[in-house]
N, C-alpha and C positions, 0 to 999 in steps of 0.2 A: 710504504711500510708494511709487513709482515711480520706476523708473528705466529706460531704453533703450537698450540698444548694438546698432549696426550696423555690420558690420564686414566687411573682406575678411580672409582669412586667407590665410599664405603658405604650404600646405600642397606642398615641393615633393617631387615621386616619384621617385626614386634606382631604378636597375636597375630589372630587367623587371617591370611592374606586369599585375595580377589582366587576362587576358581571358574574357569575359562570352561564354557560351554563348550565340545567340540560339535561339528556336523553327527547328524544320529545314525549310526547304523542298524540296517533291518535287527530288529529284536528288542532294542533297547527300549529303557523307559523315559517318558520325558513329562517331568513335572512342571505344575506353575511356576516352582519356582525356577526351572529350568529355564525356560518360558521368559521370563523376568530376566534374568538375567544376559540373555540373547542381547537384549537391548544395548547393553552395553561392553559386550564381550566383543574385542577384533580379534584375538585370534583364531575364532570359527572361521573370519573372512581369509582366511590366510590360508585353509584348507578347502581339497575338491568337496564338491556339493551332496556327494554320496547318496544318491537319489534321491535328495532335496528338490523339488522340483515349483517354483513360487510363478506367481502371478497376481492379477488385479482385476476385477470386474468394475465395470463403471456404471453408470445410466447412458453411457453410449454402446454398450453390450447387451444385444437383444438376448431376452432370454430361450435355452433352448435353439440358436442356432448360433453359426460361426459366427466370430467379430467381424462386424465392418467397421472399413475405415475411413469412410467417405464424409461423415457427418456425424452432430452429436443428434441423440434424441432423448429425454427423459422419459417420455412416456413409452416406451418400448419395456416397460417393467410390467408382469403379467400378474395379472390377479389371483388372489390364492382364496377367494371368499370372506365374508364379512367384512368386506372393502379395505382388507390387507394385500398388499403388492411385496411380492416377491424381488429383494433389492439381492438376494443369492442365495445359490444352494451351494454346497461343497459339500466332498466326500472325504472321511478321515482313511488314514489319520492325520489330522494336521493342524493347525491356527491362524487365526483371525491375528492378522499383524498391524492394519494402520486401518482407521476408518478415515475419512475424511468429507464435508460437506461444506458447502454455504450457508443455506438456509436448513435447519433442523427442525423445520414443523411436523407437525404431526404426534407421533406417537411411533415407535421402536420396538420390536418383540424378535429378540434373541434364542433361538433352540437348540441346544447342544446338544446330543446324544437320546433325545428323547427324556435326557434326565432331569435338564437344568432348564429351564422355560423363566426367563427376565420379559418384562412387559413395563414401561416406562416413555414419556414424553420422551421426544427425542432429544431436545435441546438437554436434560440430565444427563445423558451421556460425558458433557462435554465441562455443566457447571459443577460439575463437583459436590453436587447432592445426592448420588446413588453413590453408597461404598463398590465396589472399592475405583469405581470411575472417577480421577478428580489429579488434581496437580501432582508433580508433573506430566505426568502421561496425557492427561485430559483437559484439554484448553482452549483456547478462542483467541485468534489473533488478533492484532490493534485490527485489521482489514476485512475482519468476522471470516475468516476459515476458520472453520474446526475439525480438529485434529485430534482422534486417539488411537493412541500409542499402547494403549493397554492389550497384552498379548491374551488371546480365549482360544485354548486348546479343545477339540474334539479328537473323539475315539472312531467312530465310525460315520456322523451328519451333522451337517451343523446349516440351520434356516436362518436367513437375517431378513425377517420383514417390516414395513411400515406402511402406515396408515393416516389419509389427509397430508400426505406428504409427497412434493413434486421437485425436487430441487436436485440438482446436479450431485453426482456421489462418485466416488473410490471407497472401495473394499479391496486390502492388500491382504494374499496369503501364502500359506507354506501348505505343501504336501509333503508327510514324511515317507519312508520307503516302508513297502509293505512290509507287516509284520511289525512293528514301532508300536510301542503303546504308549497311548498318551492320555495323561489325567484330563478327564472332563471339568471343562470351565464350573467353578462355584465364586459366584461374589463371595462368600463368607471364606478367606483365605487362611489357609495354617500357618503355623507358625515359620517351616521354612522358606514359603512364598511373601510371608510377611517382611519376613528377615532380606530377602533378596527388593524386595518394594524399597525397604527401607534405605540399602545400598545404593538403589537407584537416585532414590533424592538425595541423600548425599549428594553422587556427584553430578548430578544435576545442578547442585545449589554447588557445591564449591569447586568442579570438576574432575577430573580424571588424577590421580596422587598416584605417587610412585609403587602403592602397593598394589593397585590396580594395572598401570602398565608393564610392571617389573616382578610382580609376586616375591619371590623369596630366593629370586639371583640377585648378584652385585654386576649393576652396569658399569662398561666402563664409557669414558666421555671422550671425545675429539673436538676439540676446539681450533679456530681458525679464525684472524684476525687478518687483516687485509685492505688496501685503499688502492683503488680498480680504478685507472682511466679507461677510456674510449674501448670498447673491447677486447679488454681488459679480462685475464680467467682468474677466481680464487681455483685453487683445486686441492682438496685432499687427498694426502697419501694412499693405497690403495690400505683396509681393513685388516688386521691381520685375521686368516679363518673363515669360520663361517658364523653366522649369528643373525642380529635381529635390529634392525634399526627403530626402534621404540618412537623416539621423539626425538624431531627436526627442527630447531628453532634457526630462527637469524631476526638479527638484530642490526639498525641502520644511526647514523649516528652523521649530522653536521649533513639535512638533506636540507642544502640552498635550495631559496625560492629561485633563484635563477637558471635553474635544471628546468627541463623541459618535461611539459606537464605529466608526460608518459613515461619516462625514463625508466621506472623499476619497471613499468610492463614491458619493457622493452629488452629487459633486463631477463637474463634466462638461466634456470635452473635446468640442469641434466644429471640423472643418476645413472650410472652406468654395473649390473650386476652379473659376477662372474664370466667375467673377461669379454661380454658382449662388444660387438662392434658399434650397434647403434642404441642412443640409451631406452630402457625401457620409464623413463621417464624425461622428459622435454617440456617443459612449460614455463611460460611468463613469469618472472619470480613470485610478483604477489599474487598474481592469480593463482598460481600454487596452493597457496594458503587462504583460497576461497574471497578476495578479495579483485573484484572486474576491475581493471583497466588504471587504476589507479589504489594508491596506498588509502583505502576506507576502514577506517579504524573499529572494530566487533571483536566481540568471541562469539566461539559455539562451542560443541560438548566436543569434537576433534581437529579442528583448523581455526584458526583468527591470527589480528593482527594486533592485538593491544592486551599481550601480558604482560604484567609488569613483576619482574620476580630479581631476585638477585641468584645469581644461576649458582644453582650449588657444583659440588666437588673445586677443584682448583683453580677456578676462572675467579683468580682473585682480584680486587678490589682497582689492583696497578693497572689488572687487563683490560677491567670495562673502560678506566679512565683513558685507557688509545684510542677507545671510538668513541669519544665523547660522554662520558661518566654513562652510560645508555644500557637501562636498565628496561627497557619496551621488548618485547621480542614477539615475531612474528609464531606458530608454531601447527606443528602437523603429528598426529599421534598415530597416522595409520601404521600397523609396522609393513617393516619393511625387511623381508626375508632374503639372504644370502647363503649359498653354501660355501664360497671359498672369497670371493672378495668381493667389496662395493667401493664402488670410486664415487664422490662427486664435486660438483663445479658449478661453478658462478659465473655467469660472461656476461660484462655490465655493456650498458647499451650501446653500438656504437655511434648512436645518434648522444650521447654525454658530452657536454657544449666544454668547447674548449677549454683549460684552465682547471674544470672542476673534477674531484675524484669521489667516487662513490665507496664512501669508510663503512664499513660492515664488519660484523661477527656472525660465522656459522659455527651452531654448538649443535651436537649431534651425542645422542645415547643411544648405548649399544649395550642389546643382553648378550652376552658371550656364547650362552646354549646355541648350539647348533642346532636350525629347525629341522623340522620332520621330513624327509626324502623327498615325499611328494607334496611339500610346500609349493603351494602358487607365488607367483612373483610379481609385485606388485606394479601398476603403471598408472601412469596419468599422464597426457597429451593435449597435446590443446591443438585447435583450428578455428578457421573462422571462415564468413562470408560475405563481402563487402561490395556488392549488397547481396543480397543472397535472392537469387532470382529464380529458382523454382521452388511448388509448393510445399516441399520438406527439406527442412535442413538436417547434415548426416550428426549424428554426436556418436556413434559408435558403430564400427562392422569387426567385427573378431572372429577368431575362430581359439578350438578348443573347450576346455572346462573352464570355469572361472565363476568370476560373481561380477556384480556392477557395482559398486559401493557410495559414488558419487557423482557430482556433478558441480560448475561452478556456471552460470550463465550468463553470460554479457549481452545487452542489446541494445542497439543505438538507434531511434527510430525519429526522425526527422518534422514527424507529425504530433500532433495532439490526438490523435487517436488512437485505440487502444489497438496494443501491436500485441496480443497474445492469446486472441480468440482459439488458435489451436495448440492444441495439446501433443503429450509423448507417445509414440508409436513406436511396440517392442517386442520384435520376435524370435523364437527361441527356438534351437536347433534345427533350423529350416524350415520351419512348419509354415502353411501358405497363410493361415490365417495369425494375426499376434495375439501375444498373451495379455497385453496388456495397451489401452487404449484412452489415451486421457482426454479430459474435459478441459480443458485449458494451462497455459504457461503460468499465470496465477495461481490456479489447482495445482501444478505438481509444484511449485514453491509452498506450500500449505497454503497457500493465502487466498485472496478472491484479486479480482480485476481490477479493485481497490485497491493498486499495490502500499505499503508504507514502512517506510526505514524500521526495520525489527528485525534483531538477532536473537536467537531462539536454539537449544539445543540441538536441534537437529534440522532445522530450515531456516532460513531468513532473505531479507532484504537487505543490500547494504548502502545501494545508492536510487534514488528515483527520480521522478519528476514529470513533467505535464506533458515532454516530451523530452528528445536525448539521451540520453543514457542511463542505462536502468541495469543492474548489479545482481544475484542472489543467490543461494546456494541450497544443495540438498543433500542430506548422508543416509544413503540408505543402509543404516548398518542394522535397524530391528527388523528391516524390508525389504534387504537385497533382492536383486534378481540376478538367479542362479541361468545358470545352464551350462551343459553338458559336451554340447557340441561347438555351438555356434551363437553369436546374440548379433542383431544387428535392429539398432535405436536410432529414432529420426525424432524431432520434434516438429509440427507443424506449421508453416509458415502460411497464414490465415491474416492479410492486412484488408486494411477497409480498401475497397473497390478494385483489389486483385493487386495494389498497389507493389511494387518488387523493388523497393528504397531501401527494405531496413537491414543495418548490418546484422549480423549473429556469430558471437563465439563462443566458446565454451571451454572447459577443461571436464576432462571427462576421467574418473579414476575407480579403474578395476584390477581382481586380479585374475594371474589364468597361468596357462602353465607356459615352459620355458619356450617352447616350439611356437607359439599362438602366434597367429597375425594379424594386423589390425590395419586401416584402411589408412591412417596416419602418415605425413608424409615430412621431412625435415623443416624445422624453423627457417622461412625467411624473413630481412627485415621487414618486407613487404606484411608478413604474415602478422607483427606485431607490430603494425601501425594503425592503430585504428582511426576510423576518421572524425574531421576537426570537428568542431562545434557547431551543430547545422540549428538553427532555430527559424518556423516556419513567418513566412512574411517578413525576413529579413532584407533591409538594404544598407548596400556597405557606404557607411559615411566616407571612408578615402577613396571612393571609383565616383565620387559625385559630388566633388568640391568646388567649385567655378573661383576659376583665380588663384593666383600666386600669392606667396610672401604668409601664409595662414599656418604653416606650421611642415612637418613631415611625417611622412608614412611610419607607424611601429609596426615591425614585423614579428612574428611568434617568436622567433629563437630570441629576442630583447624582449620580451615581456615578462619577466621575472617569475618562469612557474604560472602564471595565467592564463586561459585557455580563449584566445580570440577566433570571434566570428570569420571564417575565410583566412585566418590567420595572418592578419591584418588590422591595422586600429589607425585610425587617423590623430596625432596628439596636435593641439591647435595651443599654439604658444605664446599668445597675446590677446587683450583684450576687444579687439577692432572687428569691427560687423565680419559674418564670413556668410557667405551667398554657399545655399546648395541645394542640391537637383534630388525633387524625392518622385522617382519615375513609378506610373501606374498602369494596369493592364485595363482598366474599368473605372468608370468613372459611378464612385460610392462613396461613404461617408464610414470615415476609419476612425479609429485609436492610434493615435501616435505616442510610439512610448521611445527612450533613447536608452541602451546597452553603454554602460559605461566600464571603464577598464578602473579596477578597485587594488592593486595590486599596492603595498608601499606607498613608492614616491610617485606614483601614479592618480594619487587624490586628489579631489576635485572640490570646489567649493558650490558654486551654481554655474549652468547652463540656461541660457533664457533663449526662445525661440519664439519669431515673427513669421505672419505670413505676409503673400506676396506685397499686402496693401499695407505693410508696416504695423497690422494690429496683433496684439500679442496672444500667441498661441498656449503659452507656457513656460514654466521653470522648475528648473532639476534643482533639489543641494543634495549634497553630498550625505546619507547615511551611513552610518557604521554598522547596523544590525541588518541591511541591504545585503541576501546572501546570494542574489541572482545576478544583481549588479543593473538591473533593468527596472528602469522610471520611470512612470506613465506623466506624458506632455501636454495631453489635449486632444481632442476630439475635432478631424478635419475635415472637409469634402477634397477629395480628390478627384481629379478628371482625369479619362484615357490619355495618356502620354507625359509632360513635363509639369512639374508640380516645386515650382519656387519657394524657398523660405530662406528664413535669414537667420544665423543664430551667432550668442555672442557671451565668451566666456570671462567670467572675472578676473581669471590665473587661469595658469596651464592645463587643459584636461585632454586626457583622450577616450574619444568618443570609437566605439568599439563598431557599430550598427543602429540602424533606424529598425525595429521590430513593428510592426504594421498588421493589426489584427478588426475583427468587427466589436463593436461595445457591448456590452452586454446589455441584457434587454428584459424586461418582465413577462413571468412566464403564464402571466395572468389576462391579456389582454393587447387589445390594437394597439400599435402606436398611434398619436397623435397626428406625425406626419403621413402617416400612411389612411387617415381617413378622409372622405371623400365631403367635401364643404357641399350641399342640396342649398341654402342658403345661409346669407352674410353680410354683414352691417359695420364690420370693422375692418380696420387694414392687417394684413396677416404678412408678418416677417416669421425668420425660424434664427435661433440660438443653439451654439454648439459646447457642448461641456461633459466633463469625464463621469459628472453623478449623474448623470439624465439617462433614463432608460433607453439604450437604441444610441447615445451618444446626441439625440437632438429634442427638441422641445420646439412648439409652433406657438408662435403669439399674435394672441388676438389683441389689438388696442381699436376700445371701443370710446367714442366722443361725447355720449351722453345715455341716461340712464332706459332703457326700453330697448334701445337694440339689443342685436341679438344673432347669434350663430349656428345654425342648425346642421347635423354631423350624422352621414348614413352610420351606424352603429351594427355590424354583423356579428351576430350572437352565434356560433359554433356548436354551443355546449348546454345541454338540456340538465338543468339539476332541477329540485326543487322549490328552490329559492336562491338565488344570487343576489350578495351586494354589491353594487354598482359604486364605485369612486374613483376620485379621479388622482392622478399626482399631477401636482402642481407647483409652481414656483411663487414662493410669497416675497414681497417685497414693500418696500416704500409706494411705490404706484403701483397697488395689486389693489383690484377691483374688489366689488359684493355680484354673488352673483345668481341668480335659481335657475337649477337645474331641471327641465320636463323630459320627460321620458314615455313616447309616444303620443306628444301634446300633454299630458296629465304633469302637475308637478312632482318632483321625488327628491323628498326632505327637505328640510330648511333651504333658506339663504346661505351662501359658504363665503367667508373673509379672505382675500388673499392677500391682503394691508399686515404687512410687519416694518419694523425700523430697520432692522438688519436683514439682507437677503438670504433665503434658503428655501430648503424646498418641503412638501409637505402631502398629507395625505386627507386629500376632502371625501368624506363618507358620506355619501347620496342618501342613499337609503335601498329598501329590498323590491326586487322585483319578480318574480311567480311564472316560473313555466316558460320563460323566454326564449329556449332555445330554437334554432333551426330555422329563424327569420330574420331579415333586415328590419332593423329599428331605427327611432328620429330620436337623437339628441339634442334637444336643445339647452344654449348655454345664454341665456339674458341679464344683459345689465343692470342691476337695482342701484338705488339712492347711494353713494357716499355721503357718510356724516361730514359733515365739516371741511369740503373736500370740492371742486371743480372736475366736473369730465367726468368719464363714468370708473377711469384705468382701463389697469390691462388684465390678462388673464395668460399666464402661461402655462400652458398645456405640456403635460409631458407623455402622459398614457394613460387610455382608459382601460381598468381593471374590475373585471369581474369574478368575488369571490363565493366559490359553495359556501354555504350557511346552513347549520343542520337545521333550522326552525327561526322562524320570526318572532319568537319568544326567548333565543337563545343569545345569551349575555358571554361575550370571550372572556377567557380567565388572562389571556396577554391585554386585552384592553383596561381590565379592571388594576387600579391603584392600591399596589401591594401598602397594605397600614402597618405589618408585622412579618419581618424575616429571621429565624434565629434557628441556627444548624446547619444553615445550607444557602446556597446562591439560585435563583431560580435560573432558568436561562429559556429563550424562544426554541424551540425547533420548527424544524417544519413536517407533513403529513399530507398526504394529498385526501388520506382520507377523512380527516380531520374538517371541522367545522372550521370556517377561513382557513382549514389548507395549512393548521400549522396550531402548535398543542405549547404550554407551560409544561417545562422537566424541571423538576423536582428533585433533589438528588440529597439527601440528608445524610449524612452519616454513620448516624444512630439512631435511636426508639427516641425519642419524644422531639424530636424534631417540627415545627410551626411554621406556617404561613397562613397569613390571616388577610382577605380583601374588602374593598369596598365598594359592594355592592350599590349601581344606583336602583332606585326605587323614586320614579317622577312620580306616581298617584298612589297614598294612600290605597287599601284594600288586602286582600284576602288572596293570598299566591301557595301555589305549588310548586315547589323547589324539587328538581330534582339535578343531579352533576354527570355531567361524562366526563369518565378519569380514561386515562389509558394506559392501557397494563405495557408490561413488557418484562421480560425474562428477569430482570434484575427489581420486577414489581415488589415493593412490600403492603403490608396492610395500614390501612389508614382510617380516619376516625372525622366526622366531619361535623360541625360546631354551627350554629344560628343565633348570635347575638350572646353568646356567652354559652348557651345551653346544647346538649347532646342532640344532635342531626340525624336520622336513622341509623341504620346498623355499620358496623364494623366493613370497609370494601379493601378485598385482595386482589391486590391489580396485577397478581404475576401471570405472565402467560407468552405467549406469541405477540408481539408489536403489533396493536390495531385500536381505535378507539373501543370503548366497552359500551353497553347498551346503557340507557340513566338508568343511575342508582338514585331512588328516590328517598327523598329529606326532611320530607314531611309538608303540611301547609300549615300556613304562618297568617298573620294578622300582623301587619307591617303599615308602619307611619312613613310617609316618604322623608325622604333621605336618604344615608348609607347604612347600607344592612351590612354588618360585620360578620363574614363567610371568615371560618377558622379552620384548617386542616390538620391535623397533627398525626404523624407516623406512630402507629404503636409498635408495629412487629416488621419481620419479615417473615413470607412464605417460607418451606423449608427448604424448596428446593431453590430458594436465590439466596445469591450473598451477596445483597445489597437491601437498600430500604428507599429506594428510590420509588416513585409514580409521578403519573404526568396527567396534565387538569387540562381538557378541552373547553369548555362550557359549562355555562350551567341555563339550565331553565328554568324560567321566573314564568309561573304561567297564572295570569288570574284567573279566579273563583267566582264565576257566576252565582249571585246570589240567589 
């Protein structure tokens, strides 16, 4: 089916509509508010750069000499006195375009022209307590990038230094052409920069509206409706004229699960402009629209895939009901300039599985004006690298004038490791050395190395994970990179141990003029297949099945839109034992987890799995909110070479891969099985299980009370005081037992007698200056009450935690009496007393949490608290027994424990001392009223 609308639309503009920043020519003037409005102005990109000349300084940009490209270094920032580091200098006239950081410690001092001198924490930059720095321009990712966007023009100099501050950085900028004058940056903004600020958030918050793409023409529309087999072309007519492609939507309608997982990437867009032979545009349909390898549902401020609008002018009501009532539309605002005709087309994938058609709408608006003579033309390409096996990979080589404006990134990286240690490499009109030199593939996404699913006006995430496939994008349109002659961008292929596995694609979108050429080379299928599902310590359950009659192989192209390991799944279609082979390179003690195939009619109820001796390893059921598809089994020993098990389903499942990783393990201390028995009185077996530190736990069963087990204990780690305990498993036959520690006792007797089994945390007690020696543990039997034999003791790991003082009481161990505002929740801190703090996160100003404090003896204490601050700190007010506790503490600051804040001394009866905390305020420059409670010390009072 086809069908075609052409159409005028009566789009008319009411009040003052959008004006469009052009490039500056020598002489002109260029205001903040000008400045502002950059940010969201494309049709600058759509013109030459006119001696625009942009670039980016990093912390990998020594100062004072060329860029290298070899490595990052932060410390390569030079000193300017008063222990201020010079993070850049520039010469006007020009602007500060995009700052961007990780960590923002320290302190910030801005100098524009000698006239405007800002000095501020650094992290204000980003919270939105200095005017005019603050949403949207000025932000903090879920993944702590921080990102401003706020444009600081200079006339002739402009310094950006800091101080106590070491953390990786981008500074993006513009140089205008001499003679250009440009207003010096003032926080305190006039009313036209005000007015332009205010535009921005507009459409920030509700996007780009027709008076901003269209000003005060009447577009007209081209719609196309269409149902595409196997490669299959939509194509529009050619344009009549010349004009301006504004906004490119398409729309998908009745996309069966049983297409194949890639299909629309498969799927390819081509624009074709004045009568070119090869298109100046070719790329994977959705990837087009800033979405990697697959349809990932976002906006951003000029590309996504989830608007939902009902399309104005003629696309009435009968048309959307052809493609399935489908009001979704994918969409792309960059325009697109022609002088006599644009064609384009849709070639659906020729891997589209037999039977099914790919139903679509392309709706296209057109401003009728003919552009400017020396309009650039606009492109986007895509390539890729499978794997990409030297140390940069290409995303752009050009020639001519033009800008760079985008970017879509796809990467599939087969490990758990982090695949984006290096950064964008960009040089400009041949020059030996680049303009621009990044700190990481995280960095140039805005983000950190903490990637996490977030779309965001102008950068985002779309798709991630621990490994696999990882999605994002980038619009440089307040930050282009211009140039004149020539640009040629690599990004850095930087994997852990030189590793040359991970795929890399990209869509890359610039403009440049008609003549330009670029290193891009035509679509093949090959080009748009990316590869299958790689997950690391994989093994495929159908290549290691023993025996007949168990079921048959699913292959990818039947598995309904599902994405199988090896593209393959084994479906097992009865209930009756099935024998299979899980092969090993080393013989270790693993995690066995099972990949199950979630698709439909592909559900599963439970999997149960034995080992070779028939005892039971584990069982799968079936989750619904399971969005990996991946079940952890149990914890096995495996030996080098065949490794028997047996497993057996209730109903139908297919089991996709065996995933085979090491357990995870405390970051606090030996394991049990890894310490060395000096003497022993009990018989020692070992247990395997998915909560146990390491996957394994060693048991001691001892026959009567006095024996005993003695454990070399290697100390690593020098603090001042460390508490020693133990995790242990408590149970029905769980022992009494004292613990010495270098012969000496240390703390009580500990119970590991419970009715129901589980496991548990026994607290020794402290120990002074321990580090840097071997020490004896010993673990001895005491009496059971009421009871025969001494039991057992299961051991799982010994943990040694820093402790800021022997007199210091955890605010996590203390019995919250009173919560009201807020939920407390644990973190962790290494530098924290045990290595981990109470966060506090209230809402609002009077917000309560109130403990109980133990007090074993009667006497005379000096209370003092360690809170710890953190950028989103408020002020807090602390209470003893009802009555006011020292003064008022402002915890905002840098993330770090605070030195104690003292509470006063007390006269306390033992028992529970009721510690009350209550939020009064917030600092000015957080918005939030959050703090977080380390400790507290209880210190007595020598009489």
């Amino acid at each position: 089916m086809r069908c075609r609308l052409f159409s005028a639309v009566g789009l008319v503009c009411a009040g003052v509509f959008f004006v469009c920043a052009s490039p500056a020519p020598a002489g002109q003037r260029i205001t903040q508010a000008d400045l502002l409005r950059r940010v969201i102005d494309l049709d600058r990109l759509m013109l030459p750069p006119s001696g625009e000349r942009t670039g980016m300084i990093s912390s990998r940009t020594p100062r004072g000499k060329a860029v290298r490209d070899e490595g990052g270094a932060a410390d390569s920032l030079e000193a300017a006195g008063g222990g201020w580091l010079v993070l850049a200098e520039l010469e006007g006239p020009g602007a500060i375009t995009r700052i961007w950081t990780a960590r923002p410690a320290g302190y910030l001092r801005l100098v524009f022209d000698e006239k405007t001198t800002l000095e501020f924490e650094f992290i204000d930059l980003f919270s939105g307590v200095v005017p005019p720095f603050a949403r949207p321009l000025c932000y903090v990712t879920s993944s702590g990038g921080h990102n401003c966007y706020f444009p600081m023009g200079f006339a002739t100099r402009c310094w950006i230094l800091a101080r106590e501050f070491s953390s990786d950085y981008q500074i993006n900028y513009v140089r205008f052409a001499a003679g250009t004058s440009v207003q010096t940056f003032n926080p305190v903004l006039d009313e036209e920069a005000k007015q332009a600020l205010s535009e921005i958030e507009e459409v920030f918050r509700a996007g780009l509206s027709d008076r901003q793409l269209f000003g005060q023409w009447r577009p007209y529309a081209v719609t196309e409706f269409q149902e595409l087999r196997a490669a299959e072309k939509l194509v529009t007519e050619t344009f009549p004229g010349g004009g301006v492609i504004r906004a490119l939507h398409v729309s998908f309608a009745d996309l069966r699960p049983e297409m194949q997982p890639y299909v629309l990437h498969q799927t390819v867009l081509r624009i074709f402009f004045d009568g070119e032979q090869q298109p100046s545009v070719e790329v994977p349909l959705v990837d087009f629209f800033g979405s990697g390898f697959r349809l990932n549902r976002y906006n951003s401020l000029f590309c996504g895939t989830d608007l939902w609008t009902d399309m104005p002018g003629e696309a009435t009501r009968e048309d959307l009901n052809r493609v399935g009532h489908e009001s979704r539309f994918c969409y792309c605002y960059f325009p697109m300039p022609f002088q006599e005709t644009a064609r384009l087309e849709i070639e659906a994938a020729p891997t589209l599985p037999r039977g099914n058609r790919l139903r679509m709408m392309l709706y296209a608006r057109v401003d009728p004006q003919p552009p400017p003579a020396e309009a650039l033309r606009f492109h986007a390409k895509f390539r890729r690298e499978d794997p990409c096996r030297e140390g940069r990979f290409a995303l752009l080589e050009a020639s001519g004038a033009g800008r760079l404006v985008g970017l879509t990134l796809n990467v599939d990286c087969p490990r758990k490791a982090w695949w984006g240690a290096g950064g964008e490499i960009i040089w400009i009109n041949g020059a030996p050395s680049p303009e621009y030199l990044g700190t990481g593939s995280g960095d140039f996404l805005g983000a950190t190395q903490t990637l996490a699913v977030e779309a965001l006006p102008l950068h985002g995430v779309t798709v991630t994970g621990p490994y696999g496939k990882t999605s994002g994008y980038r619009w440089f349109v307040p930050d282009c990179v211009n140039f004149e002659k020539s640009i040629r961008a690599v990004l850095e292929n930087r994997q852990e141990a030189d590793a040359r596995d991970t795929y890399y694609g990209c869509v890359v979108y610039w403009y440049a003029a008609a003549a330009s050429r670029d290193q891009f080379l035509p679509l093949e299928l090959a080009d748009l297949t990316p590869p299958g599902l790689r997950i690391p310590g994989s093994v495929e359950v159908e290549n290691h099945i023993i025996g007949d009659e168990w079921g048959q192989v699913l292959q990818q192209k039947f598995a309904e839109g599902g994405e199988l390991s090896a593209e393959a799944a084994a479906t097992i279609t009865n209930d009756q034992p099935v024998k299979v082979n899980i092969p090993s390179e080393r013989d270790w003690v693993a995690r066995l987890s099972l990949r199950m195939h979630q698709i439909r009619r592909f559900y599963f109820e439970r999997v149960e799995v034995f080992d070779e001796g028939g005892a039971a390893v584990g069982k799968v059921e079936y989750d619904k909110n399971n969005a990996t598809g991946i079940y952890p089994v149990g914890v096995v020993p495996l030996r080098r070479g065949d490794n028997f098990f047996t497993l057996r389903c209730n109903r139908p499942a297919t089991l996709d891969c065996w995933v085979i990783d090491d357990p995870p393990r405390t970051a606090n201390g030996p394991e049990a099985e890894e310490l060395t028995i000096l003497e022993g009185e009990a018989r020692v077996s070992t247990e395997y299980g998915l909560s146990y530190s390491g996957g394994v736990r060693r048991v001691f069963e001892f026959a009567h009370a006095g024996q005993a087990v003695t454990l070399d204990l290697p100390v690593d780690r020098r603090e001042p005081y460390m508490r020693v305990q133990l995790r242990v498993g408590i149970g029905p036959s769980g022992g009494r037992f004292q613990a010495l520690f270098d012969g000496q006792p240390l703390g009580e007797p500990f119970d590991t007698y419970c009715e129901t089994p589980d496991s548990a945390i026994a607290v020794l007690g402290l120990v002074e200056g321990a580090g840097g020696r071997h020490h004896r543990l010993t673990l001895r039997a005491e009496p059971r009450a009421g009871a025969g034999g001494a039991g057992r003791l299961a051991l799982d790991a010994v943990e040694l935690i820093k402790v800021y003082s022997p007199v210091a009481v955890e605010f996590e161990n203390m019995p919250i009496a009173k919560s009201q505002g807020f939920n407390p929740a644990l973190e962790p801190l290494p530098q924290a007393s045990n290595e981990s703090y109470v966060w506090c996160r209230p809402a609002r100003r009077g917000g309560v949490i109130e403990f109980e404090v133990p007090i074993v003896r009667a006497g005379q204490y000096r209370l003092s608290a360690l809170y710890v601050r953190s950028p989103q700190g408020g002020i807090v007010q602390a209470y003893v027994n009802g009555e006011t506790a020292g003064r008022p503490c402002d915890t905002w600051g840098p993330l770090g424990v605070m030195p104690p804040w003292p509470l006063g001394t007390y006269d306390l009866a033992k028992g529970p001392l009721h510690l009350r905390i209550r939020v009064e305020d917030r600092n000015p420059r957080s918005d939030r009223y959050y703090f977080g409670l380390d400790c507290l010390l209880v210190e007595a009072v020598q009489p």
